[in-house]
PDBQT receptor file of N, H, CA, C and O in Angstrom, charges set to zero:
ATOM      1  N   UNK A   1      32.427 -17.175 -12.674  1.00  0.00    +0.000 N 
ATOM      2  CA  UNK A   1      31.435 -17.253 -11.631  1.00  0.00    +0.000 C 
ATOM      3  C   UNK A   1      31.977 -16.569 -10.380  1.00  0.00    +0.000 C 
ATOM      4  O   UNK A   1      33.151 -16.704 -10.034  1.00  0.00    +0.000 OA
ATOM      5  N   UNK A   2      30.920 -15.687  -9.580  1.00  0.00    +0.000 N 
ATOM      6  H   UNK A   2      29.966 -15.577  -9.861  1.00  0.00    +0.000 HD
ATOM      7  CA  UNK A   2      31.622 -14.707  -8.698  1.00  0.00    +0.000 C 
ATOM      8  C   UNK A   2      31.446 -16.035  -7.503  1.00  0.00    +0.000 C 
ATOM      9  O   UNK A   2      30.495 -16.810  -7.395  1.00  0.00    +0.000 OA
ATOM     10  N   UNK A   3      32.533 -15.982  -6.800  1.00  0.00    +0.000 N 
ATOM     11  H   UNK A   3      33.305 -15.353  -6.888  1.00  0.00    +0.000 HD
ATOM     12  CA  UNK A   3      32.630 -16.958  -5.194  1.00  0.00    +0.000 C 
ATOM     13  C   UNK A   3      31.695 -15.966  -4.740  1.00  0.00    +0.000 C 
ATOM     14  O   UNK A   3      30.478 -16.150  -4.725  1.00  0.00    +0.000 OA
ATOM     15  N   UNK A   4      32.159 -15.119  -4.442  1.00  0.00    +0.000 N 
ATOM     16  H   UNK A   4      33.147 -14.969  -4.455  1.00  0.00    +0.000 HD
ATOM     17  CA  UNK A   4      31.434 -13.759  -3.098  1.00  0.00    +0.000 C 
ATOM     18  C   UNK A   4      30.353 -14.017  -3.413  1.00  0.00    +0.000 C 
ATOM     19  O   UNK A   4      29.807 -14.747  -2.586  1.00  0.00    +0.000 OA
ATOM     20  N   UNK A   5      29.579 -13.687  -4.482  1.00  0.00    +0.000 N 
ATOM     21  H   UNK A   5      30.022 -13.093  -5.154  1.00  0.00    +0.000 HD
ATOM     22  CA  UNK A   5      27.800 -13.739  -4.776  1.00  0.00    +0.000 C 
ATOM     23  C   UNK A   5      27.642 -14.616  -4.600  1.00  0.00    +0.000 C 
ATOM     24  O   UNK A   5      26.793 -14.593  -3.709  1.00  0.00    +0.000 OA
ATOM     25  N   UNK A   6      28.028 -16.314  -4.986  1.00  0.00    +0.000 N 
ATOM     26  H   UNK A   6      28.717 -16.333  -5.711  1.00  0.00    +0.000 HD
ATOM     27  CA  UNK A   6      27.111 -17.406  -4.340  1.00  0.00    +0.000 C 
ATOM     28  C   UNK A   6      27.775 -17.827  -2.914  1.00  0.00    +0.000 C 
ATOM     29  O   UNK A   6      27.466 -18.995  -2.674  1.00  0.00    +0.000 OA
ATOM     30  N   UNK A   7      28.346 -17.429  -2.190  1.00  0.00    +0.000 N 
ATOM     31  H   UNK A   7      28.596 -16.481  -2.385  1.00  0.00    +0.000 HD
ATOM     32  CA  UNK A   7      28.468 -17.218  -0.521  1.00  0.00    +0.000 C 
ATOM     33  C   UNK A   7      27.590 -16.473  -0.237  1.00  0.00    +0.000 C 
ATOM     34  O   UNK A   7      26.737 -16.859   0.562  1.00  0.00    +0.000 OA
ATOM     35  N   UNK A   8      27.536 -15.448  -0.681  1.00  0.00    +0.000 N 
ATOM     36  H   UNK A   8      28.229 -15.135  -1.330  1.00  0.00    +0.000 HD
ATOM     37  CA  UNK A   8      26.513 -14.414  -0.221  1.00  0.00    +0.000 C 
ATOM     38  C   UNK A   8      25.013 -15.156   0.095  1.00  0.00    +0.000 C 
ATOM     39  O   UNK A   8      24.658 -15.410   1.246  1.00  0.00    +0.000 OA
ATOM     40  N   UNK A   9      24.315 -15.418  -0.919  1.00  0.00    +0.000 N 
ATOM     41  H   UNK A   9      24.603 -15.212  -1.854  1.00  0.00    +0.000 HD
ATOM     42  CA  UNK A   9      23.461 -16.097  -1.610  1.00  0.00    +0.000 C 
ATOM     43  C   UNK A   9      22.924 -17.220  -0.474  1.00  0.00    +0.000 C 
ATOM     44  O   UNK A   9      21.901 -17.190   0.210  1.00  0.00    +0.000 OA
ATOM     45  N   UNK A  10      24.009 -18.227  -0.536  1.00  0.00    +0.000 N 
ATOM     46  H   UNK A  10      24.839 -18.251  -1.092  1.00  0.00    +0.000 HD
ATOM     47  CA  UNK A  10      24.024 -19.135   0.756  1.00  0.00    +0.000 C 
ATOM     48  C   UNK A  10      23.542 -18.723   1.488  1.00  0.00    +0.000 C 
ATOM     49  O   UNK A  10      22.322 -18.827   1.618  1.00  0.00    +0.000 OA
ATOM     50  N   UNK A  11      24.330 -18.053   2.310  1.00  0.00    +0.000 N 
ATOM     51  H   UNK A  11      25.320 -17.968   2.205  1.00  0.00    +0.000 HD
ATOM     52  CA  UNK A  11      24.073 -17.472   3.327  1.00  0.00    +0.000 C 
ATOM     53  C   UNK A  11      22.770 -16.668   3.938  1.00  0.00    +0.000 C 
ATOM     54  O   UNK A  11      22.379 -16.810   5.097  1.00  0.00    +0.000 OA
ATOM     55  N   UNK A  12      22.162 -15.796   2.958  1.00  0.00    +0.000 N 
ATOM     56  H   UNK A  12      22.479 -15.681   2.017  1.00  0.00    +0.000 HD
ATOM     57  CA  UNK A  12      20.977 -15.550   2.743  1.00  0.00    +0.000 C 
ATOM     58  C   UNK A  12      19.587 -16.626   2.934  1.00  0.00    +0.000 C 
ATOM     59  O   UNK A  12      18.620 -16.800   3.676  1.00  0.00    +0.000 OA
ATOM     60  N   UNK A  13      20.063 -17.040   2.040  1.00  0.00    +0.000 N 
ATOM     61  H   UNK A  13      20.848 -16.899   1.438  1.00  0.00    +0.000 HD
ATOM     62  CA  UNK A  13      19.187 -18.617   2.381  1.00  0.00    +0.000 C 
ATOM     63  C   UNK A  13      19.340 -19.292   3.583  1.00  0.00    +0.000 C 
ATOM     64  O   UNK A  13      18.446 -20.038   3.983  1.00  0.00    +0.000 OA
ATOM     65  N   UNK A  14      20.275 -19.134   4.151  1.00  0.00    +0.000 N 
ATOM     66  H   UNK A  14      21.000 -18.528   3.826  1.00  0.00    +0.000 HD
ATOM     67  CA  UNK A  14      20.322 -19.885   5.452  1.00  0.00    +0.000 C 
ATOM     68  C   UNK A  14      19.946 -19.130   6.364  1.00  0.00    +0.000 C 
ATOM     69  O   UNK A  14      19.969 -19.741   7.433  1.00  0.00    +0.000 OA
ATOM     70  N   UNK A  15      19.603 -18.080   6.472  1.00  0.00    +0.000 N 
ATOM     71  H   UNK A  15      19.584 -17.583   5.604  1.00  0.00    +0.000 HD
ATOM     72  CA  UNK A  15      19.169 -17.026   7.346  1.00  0.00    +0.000 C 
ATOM     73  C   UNK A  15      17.738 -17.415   6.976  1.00  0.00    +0.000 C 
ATOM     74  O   UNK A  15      16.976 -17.973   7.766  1.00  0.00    +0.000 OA
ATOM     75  N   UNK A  16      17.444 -17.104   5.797  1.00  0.00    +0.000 N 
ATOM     76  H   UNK A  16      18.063 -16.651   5.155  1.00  0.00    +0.000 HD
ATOM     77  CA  UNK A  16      15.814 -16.965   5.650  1.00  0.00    +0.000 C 
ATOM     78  C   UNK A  16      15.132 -17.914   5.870  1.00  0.00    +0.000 C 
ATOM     79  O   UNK A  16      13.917 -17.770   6.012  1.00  0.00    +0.000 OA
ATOM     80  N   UNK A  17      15.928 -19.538   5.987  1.00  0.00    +0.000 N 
ATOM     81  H   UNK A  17      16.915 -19.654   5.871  1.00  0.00    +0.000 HD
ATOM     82  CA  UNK A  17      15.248 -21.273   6.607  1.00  0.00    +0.000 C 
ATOM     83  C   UNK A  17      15.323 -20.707   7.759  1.00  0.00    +0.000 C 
ATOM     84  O   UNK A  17      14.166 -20.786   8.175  1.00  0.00    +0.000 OA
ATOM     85  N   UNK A  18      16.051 -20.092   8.687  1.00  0.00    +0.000 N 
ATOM     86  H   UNK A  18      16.990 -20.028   8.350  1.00  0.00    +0.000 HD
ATOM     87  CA  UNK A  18      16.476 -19.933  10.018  1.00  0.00    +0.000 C 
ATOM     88  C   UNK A  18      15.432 -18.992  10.273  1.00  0.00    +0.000 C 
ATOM     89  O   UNK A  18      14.663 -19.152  11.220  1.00  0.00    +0.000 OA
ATOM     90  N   UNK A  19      15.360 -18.115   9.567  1.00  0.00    +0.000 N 
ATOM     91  H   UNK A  19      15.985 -17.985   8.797  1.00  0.00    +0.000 HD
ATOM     92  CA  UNK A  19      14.061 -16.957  10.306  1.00  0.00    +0.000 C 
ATOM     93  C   UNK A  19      12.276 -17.597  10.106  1.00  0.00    +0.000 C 
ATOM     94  O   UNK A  19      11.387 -17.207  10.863  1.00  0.00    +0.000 OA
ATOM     95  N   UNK A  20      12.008 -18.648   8.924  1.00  0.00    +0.000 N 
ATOM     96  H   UNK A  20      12.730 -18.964   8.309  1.00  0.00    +0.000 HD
ATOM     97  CA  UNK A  20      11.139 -19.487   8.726  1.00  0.00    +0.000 C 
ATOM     98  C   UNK A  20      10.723 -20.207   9.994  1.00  0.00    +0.000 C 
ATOM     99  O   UNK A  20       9.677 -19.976  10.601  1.00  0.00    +0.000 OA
ATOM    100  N   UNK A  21      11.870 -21.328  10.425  1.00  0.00    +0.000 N 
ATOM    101  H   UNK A  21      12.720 -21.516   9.932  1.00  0.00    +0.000 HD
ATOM    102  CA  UNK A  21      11.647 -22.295  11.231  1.00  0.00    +0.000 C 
ATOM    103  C   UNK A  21      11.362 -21.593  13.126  1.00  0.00    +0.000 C 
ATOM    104  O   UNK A  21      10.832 -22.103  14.113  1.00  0.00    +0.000 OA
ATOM    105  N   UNK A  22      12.012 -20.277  12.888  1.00  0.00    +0.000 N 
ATOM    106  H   UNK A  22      12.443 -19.863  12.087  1.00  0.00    +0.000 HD
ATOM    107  CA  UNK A  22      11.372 -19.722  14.213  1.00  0.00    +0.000 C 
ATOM    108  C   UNK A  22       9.866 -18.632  13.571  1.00  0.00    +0.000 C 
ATOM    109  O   UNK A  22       9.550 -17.807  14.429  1.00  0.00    +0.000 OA
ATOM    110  N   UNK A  23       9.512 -18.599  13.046  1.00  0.00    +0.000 N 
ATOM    111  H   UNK A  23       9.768 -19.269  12.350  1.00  0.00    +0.000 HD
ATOM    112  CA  UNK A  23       8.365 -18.056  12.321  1.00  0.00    +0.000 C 
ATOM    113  C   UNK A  23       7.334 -19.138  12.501  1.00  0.00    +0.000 C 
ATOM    114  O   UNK A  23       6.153 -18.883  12.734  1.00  0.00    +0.000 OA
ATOM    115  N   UNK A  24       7.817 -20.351  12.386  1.00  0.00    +0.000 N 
ATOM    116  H   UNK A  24       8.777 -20.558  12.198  1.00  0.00    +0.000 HD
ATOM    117  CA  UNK A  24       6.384 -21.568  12.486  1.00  0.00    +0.000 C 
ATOM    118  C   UNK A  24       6.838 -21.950  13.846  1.00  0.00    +0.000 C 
ATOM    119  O   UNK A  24       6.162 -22.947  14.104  1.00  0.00    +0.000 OA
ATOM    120  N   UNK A  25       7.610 -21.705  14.856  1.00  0.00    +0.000 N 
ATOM    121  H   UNK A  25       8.159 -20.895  14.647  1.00  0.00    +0.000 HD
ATOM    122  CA  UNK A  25       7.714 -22.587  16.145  1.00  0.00    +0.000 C 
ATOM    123  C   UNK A  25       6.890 -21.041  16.875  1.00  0.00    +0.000 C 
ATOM    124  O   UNK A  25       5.893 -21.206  17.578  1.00  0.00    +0.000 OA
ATOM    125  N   UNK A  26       7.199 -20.223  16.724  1.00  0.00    +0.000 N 
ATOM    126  H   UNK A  26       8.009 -20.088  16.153  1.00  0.00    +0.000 HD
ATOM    127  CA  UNK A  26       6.625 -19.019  17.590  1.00  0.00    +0.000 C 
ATOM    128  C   UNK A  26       4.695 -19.409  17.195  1.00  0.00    +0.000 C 
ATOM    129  O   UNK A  26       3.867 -19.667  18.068  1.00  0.00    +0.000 OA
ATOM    130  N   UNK A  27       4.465 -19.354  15.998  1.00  0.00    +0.000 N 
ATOM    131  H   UNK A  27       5.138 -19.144  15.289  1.00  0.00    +0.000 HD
ATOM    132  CA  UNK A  27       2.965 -19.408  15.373  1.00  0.00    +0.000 C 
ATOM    133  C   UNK A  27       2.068 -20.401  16.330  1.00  0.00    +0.000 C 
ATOM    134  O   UNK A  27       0.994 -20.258  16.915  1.00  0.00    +0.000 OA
ATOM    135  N   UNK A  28       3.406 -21.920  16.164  1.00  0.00    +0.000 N 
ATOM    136  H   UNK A  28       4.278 -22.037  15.689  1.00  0.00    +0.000 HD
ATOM    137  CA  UNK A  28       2.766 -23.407  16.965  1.00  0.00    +0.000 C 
ATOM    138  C   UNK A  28       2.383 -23.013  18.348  1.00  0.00    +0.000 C 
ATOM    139  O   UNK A  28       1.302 -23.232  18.896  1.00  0.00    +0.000 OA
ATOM    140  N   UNK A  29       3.486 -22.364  18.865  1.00  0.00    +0.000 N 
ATOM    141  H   UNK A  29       4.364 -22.186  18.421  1.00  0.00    +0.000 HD
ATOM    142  CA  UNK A  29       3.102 -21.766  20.216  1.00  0.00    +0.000 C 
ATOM    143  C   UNK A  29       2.005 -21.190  20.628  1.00  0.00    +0.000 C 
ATOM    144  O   UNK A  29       1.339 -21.360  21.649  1.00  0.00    +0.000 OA
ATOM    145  N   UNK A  30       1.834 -20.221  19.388  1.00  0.00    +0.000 N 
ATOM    146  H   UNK A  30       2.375 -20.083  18.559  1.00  0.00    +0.000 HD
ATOM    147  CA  UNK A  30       0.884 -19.029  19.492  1.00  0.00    +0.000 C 
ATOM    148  C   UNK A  30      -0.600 -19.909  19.630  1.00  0.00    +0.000 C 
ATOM    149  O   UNK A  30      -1.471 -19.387  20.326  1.00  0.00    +0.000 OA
ATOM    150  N   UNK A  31      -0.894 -21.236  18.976  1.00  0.00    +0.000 N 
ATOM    151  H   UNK A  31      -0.186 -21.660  18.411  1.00  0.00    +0.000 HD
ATOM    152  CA  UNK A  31      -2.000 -21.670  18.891  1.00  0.00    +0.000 C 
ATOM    153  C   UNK A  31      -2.146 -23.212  19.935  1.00  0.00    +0.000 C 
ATOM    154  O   UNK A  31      -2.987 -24.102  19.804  1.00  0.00    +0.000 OA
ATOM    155  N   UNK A  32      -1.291 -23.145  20.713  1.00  0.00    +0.000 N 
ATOM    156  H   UNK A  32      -0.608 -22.422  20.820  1.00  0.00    +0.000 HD
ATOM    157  CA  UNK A  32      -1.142 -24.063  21.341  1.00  0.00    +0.000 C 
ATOM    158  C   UNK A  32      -1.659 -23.011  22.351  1.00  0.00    +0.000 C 
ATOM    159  O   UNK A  32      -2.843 -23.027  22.686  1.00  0.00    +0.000 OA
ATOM    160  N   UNK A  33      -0.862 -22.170  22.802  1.00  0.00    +0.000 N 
ATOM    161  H   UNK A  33       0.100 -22.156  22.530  1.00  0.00    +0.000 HD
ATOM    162  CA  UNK A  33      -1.746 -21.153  24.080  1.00  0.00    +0.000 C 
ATOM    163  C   UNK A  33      -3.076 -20.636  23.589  1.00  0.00    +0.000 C 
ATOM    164  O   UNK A  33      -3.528 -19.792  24.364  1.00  0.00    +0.000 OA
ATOM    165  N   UNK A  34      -3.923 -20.901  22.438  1.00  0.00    +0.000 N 
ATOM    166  H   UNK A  34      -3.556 -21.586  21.809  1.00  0.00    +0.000 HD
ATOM    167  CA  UNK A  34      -5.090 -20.520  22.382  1.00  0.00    +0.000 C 
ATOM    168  C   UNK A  34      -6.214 -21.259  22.563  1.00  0.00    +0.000 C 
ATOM    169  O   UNK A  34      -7.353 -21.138  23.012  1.00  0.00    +0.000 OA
ATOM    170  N   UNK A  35      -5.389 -22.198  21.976  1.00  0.00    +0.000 N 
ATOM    171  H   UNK A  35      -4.463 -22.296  21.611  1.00  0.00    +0.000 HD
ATOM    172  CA  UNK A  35      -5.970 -23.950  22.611  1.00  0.00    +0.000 C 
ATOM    173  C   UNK A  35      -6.205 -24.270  24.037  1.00  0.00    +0.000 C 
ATOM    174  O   UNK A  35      -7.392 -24.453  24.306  1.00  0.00    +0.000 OA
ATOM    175  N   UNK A  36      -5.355 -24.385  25.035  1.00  0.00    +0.000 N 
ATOM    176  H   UNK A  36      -4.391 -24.236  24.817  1.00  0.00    +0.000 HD
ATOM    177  CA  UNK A  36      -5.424 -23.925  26.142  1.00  0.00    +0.000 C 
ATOM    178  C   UNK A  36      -6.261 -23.306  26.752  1.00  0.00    +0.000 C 
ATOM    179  O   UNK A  36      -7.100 -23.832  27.484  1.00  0.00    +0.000 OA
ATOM    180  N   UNK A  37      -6.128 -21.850  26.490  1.00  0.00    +0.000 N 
ATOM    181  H   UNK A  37      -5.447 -21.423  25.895  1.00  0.00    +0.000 HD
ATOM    182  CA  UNK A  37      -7.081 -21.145  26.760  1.00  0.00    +0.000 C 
ATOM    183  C   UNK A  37      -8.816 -21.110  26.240  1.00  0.00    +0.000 C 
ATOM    184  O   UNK A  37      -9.678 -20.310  26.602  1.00  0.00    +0.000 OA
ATOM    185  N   UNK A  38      -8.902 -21.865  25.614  1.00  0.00    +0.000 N 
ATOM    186  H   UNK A  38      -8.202 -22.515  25.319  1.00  0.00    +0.000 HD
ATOM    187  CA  UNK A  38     -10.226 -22.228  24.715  1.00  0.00    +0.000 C 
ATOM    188  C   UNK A  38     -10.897 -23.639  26.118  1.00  0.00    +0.000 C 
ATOM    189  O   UNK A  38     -11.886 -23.865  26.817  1.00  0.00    +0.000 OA
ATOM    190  N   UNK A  39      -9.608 -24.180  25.823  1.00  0.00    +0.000 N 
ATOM    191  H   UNK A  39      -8.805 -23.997  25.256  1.00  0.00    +0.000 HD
ATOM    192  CA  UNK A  39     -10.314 -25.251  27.140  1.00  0.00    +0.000 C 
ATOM    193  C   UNK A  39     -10.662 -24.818  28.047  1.00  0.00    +0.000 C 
ATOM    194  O   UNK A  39     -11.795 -25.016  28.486  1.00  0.00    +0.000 OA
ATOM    195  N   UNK A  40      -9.981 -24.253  28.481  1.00  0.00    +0.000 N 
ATOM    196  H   UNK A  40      -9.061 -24.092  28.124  1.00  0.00    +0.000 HD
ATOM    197  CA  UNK A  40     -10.424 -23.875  30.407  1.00  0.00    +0.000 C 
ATOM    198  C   UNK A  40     -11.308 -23.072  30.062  1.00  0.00    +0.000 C 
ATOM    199  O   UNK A  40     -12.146 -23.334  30.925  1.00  0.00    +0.000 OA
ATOM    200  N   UNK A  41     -11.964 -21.928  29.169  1.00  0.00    +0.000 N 
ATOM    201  H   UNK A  41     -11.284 -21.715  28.467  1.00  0.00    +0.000 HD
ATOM    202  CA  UNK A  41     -13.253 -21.244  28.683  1.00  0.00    +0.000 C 
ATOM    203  C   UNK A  41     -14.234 -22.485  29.183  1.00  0.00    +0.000 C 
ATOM    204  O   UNK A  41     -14.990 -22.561  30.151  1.00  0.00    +0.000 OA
ATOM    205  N   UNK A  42     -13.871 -23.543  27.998  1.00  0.00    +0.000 N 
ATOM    206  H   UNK A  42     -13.257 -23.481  27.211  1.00  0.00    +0.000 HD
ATOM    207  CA  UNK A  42     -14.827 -24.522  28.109  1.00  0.00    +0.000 C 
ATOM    208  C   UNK A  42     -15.282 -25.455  29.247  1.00  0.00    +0.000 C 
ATOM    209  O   UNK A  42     -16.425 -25.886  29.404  1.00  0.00    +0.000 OA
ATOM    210  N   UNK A  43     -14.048 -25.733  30.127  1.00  0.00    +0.000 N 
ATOM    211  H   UNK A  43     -13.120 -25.383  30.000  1.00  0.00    +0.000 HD
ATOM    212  CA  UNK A  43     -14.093 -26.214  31.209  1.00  0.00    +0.000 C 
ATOM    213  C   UNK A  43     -14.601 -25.599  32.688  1.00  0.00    +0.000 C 
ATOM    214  O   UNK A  43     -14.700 -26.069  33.822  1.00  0.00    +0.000 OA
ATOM    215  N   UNK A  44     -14.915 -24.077  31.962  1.00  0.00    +0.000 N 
ATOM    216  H   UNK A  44     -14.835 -23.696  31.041  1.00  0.00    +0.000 HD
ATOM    217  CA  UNK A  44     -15.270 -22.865  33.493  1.00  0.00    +0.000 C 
ATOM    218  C   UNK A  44     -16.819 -22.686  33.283  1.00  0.00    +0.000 C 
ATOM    219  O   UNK A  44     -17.640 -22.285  34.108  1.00  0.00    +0.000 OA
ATOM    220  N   UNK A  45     -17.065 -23.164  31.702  1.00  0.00    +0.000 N 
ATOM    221  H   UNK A  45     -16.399 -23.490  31.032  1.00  0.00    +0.000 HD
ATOM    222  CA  UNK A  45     -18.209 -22.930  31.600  1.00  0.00    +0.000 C 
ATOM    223  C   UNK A  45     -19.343 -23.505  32.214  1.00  0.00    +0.000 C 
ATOM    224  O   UNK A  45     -19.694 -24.482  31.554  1.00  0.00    +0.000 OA
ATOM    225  N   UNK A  46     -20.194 -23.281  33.374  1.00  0.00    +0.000 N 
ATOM    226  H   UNK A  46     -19.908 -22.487  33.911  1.00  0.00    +0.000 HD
ATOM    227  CA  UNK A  46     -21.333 -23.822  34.231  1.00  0.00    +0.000 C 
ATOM    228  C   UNK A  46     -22.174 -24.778  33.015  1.00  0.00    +0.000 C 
ATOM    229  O   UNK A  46     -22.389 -24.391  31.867  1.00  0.00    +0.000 OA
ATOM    230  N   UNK A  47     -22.648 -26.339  33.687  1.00  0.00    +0.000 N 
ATOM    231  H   UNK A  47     -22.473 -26.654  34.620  1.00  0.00    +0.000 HD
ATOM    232  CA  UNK A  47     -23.025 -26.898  32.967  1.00  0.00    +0.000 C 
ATOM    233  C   UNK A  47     -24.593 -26.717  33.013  1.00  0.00    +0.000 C 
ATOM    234  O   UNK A  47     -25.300 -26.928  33.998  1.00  0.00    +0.000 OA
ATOM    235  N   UNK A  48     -25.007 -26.289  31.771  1.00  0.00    +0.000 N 
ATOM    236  H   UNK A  48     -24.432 -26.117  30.970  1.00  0.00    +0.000 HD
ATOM    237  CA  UNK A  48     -26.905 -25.916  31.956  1.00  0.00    +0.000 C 
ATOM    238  C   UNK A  48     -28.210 -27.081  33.283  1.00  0.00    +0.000 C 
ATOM    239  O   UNK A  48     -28.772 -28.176  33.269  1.00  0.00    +0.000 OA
ATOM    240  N   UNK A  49     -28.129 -26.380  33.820  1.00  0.00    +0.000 N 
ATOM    241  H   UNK A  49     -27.672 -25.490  33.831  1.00  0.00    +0.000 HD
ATOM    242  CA  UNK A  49     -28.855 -26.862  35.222  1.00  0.00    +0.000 C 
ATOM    243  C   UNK A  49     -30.234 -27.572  34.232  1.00  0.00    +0.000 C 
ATOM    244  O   UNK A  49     -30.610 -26.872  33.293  1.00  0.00    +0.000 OA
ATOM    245  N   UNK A  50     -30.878 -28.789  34.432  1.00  0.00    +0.000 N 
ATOM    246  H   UNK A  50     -30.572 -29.358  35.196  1.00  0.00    +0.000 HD
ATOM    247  CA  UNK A  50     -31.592 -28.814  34.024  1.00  0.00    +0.000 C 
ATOM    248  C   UNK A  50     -33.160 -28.610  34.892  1.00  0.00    +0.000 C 
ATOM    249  O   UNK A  50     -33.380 -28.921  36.063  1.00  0.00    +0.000 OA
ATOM    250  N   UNK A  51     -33.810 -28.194  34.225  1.00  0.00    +0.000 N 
ATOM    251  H   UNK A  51     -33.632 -27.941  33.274  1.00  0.00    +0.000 HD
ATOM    252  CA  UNK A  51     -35.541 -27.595  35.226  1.00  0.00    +0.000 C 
ATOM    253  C   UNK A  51     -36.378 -29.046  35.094  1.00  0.00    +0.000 C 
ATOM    254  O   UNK A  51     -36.367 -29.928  34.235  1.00  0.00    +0.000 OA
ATOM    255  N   UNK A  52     -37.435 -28.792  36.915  1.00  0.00    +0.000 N 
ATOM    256  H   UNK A  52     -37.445 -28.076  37.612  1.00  0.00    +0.000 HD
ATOM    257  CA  UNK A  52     -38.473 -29.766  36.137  1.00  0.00    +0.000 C 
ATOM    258  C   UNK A  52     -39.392 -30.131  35.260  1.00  0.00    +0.000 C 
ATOM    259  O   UNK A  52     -40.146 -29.165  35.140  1.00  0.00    +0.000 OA
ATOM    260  N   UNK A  53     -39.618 -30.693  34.822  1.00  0.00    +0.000 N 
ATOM    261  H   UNK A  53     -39.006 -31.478  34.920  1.00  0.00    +0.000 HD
ATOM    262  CA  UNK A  53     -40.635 -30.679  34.160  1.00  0.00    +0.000 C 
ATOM    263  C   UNK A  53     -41.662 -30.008  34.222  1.00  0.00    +0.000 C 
ATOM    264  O   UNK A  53     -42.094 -29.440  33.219  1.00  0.00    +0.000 OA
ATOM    265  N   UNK A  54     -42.172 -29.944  35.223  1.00  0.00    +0.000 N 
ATOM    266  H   UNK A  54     -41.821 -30.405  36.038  1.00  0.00    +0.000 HD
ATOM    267  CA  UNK A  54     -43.537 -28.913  35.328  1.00  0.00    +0.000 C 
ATOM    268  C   UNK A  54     -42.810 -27.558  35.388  1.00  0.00    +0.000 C 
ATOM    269  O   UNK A  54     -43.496 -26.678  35.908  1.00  0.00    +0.000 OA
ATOM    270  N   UNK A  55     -41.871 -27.267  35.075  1.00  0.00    +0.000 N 
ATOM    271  H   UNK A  55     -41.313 -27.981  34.652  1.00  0.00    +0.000 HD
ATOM    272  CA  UNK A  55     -41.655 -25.810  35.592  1.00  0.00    +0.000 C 
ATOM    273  C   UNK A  55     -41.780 -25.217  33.959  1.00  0.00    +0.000 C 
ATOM    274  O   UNK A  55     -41.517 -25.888  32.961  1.00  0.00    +0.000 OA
ATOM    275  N   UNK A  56     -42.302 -23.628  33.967  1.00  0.00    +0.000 N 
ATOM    276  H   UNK A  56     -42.515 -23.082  34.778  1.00  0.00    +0.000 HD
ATOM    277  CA  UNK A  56     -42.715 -23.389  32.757  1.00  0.00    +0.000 C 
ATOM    278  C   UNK A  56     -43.492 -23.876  31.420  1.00  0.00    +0.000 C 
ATOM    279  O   UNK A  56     -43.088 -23.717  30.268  1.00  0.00    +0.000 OA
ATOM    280  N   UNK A  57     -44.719 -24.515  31.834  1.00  0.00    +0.000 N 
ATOM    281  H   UNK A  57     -45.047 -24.644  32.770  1.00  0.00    +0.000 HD
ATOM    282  CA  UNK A  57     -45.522 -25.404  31.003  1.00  0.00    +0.000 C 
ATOM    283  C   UNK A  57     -46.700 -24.057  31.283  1.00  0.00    +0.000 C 
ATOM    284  O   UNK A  57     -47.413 -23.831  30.305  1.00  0.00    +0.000 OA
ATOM    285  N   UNK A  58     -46.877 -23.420  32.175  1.00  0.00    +0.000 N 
ATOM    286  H   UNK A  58     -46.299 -23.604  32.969  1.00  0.00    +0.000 HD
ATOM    287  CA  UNK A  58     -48.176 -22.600  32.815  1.00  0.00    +0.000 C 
ATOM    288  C   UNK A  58     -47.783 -20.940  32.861  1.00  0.00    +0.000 C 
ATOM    289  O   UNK A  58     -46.923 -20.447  33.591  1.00  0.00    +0.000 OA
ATOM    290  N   UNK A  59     -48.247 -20.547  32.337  1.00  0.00    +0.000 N 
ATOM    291  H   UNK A  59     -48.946 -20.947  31.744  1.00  0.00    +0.000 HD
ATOM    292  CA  UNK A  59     -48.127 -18.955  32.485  1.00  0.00    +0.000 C 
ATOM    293  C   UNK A  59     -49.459 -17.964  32.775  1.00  0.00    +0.000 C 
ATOM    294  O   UNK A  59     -50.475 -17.776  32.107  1.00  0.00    +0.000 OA
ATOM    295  N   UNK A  60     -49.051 -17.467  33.941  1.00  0.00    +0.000 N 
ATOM    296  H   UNK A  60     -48.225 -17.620  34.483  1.00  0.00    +0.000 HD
ATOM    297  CA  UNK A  60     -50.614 -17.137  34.523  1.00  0.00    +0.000 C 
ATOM    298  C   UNK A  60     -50.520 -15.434  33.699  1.00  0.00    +0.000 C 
ATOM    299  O   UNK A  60     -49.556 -14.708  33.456  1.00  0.00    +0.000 OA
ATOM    300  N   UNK A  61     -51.689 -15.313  33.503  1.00  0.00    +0.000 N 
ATOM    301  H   UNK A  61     -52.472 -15.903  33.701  1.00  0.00    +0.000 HD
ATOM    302  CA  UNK A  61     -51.485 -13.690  32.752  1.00  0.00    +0.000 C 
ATOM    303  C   UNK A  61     -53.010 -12.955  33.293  1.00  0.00    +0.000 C 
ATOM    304  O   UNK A  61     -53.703 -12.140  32.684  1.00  0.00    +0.000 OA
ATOM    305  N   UNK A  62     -53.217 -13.528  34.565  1.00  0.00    +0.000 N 
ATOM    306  H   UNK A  62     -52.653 -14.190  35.060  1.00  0.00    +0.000 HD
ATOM    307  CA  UNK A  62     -54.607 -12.692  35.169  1.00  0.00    +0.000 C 
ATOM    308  C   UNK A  62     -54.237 -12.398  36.026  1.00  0.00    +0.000 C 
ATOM    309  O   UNK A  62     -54.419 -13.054  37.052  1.00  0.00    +0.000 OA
ATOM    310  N   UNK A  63     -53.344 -10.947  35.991  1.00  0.00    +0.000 N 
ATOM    311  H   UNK A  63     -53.196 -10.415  35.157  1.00  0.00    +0.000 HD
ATOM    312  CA  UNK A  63     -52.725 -10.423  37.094  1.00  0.00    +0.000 C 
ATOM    313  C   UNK A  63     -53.639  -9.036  37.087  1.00  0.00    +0.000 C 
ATOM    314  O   UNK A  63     -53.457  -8.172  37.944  1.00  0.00    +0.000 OA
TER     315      UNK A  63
């Protein structure tokens, strides 16, 4: 059994958990600032004024 190839090997693997676990913390980020930004969209958005009642029931068309 070669030592060198399963060091190697290891090692590999421990790089590739290591490049994983910043692969899903960068992503979490990525959707945590979209989240964010989705709120304050939602929170800037003017709330629909409501009309009176009589307004738009009548449409005059004898102009």
């Amino acid at each position: 059994m070669n030592v060198t190839g399963i060091a190697a090997a290891a090692t590999e693997m421990s790089q590739a958990r290591t490049a994983e676990a910043v692969q899903m913390a960068v992503l979490k980020k990525a959707i945590d600032v979209q989240e964010k930004g989705a709120l304050q969209l939602l929170e800037a958005a003017s709330p629909v004024a409501s009309n009176p009642p009589n307004l738009g029931n009548r449409v005059d068309i004898s102009a």
